[in-house]
C-alpha positions as CSV (number, residue, x, y, z in Angstrom):
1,X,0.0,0.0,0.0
2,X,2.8,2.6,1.1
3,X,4.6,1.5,-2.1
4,X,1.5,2.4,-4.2
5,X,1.2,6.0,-2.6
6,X,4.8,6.6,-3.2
7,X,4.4,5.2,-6.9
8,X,1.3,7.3,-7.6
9,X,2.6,10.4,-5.7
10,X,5.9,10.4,-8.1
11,X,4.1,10.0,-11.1
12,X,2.0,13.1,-10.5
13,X,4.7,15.1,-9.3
14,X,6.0,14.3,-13.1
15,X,2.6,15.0,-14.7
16,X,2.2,18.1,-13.1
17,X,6.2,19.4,-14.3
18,X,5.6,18.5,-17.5
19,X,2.2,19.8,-17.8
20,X,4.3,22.9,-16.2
21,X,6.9,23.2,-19.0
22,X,5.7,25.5,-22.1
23,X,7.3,26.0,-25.1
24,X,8.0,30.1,-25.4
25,X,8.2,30.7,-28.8
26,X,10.3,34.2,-28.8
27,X,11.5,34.8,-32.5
28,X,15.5,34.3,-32.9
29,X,15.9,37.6,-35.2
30,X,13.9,40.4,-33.4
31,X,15.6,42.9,-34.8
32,X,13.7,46.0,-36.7
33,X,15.7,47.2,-39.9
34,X,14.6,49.0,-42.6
35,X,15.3,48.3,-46.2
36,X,16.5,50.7,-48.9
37,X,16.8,49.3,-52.3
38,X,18.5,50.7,-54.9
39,X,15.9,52.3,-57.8
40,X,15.8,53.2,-61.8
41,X,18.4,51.5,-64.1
42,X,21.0,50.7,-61.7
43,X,21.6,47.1,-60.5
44,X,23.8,47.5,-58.1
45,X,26.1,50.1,-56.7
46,X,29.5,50.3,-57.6
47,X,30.7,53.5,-55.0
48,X,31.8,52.9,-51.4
49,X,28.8,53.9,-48.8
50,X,29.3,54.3,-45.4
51,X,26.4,54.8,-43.0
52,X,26.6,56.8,-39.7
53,X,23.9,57.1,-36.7
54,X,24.2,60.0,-34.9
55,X,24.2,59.3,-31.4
56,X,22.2,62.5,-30.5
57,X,21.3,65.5,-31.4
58,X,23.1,67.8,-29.4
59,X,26.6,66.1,-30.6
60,X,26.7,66.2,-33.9
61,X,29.8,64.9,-34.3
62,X,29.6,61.9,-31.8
63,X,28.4,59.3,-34.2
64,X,28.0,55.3,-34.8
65,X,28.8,53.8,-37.8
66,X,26.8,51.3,-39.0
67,X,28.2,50.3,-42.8
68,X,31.5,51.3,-43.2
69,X,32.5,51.4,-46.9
70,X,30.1,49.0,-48.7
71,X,31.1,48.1,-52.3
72,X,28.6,46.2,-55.1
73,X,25.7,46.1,-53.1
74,X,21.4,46.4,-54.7
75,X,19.9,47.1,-51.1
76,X,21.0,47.7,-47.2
77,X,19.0,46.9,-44.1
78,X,19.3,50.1,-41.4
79,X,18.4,49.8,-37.4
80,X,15.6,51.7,-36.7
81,X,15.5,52.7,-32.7
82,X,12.6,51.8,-30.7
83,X,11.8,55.2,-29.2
84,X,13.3,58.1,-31.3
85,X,10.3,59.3,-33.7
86,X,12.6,60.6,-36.3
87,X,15.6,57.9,-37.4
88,X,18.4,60.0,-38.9
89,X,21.1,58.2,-41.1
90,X,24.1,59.9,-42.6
91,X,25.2,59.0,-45.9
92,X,28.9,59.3,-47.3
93,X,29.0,57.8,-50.6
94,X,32.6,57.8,-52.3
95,X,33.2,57.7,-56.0
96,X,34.8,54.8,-57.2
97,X,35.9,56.6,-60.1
98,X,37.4,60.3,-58.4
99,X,37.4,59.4,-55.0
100,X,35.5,62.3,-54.2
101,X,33.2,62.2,-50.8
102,X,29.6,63.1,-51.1
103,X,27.7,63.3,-47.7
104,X,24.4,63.1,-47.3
105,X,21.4,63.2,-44.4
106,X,18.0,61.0,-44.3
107,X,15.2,61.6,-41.7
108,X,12.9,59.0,-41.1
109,X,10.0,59.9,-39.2
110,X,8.2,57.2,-37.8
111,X,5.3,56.0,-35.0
112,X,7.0,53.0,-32.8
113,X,4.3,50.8,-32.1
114,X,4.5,48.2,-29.0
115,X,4.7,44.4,-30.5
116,X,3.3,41.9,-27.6
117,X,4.8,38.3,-28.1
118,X,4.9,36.6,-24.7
119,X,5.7,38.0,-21.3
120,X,9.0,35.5,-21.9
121,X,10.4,37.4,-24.5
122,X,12.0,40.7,-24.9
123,X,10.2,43.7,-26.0
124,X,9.7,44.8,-29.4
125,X,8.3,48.1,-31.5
126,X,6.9,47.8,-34.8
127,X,6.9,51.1,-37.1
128,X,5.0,52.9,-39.3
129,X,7.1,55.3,-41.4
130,X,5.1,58.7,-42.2
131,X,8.0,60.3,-43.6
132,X,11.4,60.8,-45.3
133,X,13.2,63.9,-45.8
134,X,16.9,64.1,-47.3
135,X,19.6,66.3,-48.8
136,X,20.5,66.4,-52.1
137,X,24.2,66.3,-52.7
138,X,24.7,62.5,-53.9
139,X,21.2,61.4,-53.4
140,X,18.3,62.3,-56.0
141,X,15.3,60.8,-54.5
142,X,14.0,58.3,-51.7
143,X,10.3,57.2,-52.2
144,X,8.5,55.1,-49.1
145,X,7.4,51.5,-51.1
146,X,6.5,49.6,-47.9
147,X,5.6,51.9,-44.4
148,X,4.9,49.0,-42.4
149,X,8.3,47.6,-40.2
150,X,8.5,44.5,-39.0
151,X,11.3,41.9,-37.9
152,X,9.7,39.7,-40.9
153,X,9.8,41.9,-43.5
154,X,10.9,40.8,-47.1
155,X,9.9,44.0,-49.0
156,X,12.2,47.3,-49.8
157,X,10.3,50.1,-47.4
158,X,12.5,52.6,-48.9
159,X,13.3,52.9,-52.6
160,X,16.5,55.3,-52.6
161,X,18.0,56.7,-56.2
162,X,21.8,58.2,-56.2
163,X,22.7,60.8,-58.7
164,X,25.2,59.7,-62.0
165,X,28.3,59.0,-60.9
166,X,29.3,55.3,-61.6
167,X,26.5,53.4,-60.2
């Protein structure tokens, strides 16, 4: 009889962990980028771009870069921040030809929008882009394709043109 009680009283205990064990499905790339491809006749860049993030506002010259001196590329994928309403990117394109520097400035301006998962996993913002202003030295237009930003996006949400030079 004791032996029973024990027997029965282990195998709920292991009912009850297992029934206690969840699988948390938190997504492995959570990340929020935003996608500019390259638009009009050209296939792919041939000049160097580097991309800087200022850090804020009030130090201009306190930056992060975030591409440093791409080469060949059709599209880039860019952090956007989770609280900032306006994302700004600076642009340095280099010619491949002269070696001349060309800087530009993007402003994104965006809604973050809380993304609920699981209370397990790590908090996420979704964005709407309402938005985009630029300079014009080496860029000659960016138009919004896509405003929606998610972690699972496959579409350009930025199409982005760069004046003559050899791309």
């Amino acid at each position: 009889m004791r032996t029973s009680t024990i027997s029965t009283a282990i195998a709920m205990v292991a009912l009850f962990m297992l029934a206690a064990c969840s699988s948390i499905d938190c997504p492995l790339n959570n990340r929020v980028y935003a996608t500019f491809r390259l638009d009009g006749d050209i296939t792919k860049m041939e000049d160097t771009l580097t991309v800087a993030v200022p850090r804020s506002i009030d130090y201009k010259d306190n930056d992060t870069v975030i591409i440093n001196r791409l080469a060949d590329f059709d599209s880039i994928a860019l952090p956007m921040s989770y609280q900032r309403t306006t994302d700004v990117y600076v642009f340095t394109i280099k010619q491949k030809d002269s070696e001349v520097s060309t800087t530009d400035t993007v402003w994104v301006e965006k809604e973050n929008n809380p993304h609920f998962e699981s209370v397990d996993c790590n908090p996420q913002f979704f964005h709407t882009i309402t938005d985009v202003k630029f300079t014009t030295e080496a860029i000659e237009n960016i138009t919004i394709n896509h405003n929606k930003v998610t972690y699972n996006d496959g579409k350009a949400h930025f199409l982005i043109r760069f004046k003559g030079h050899s791309n």
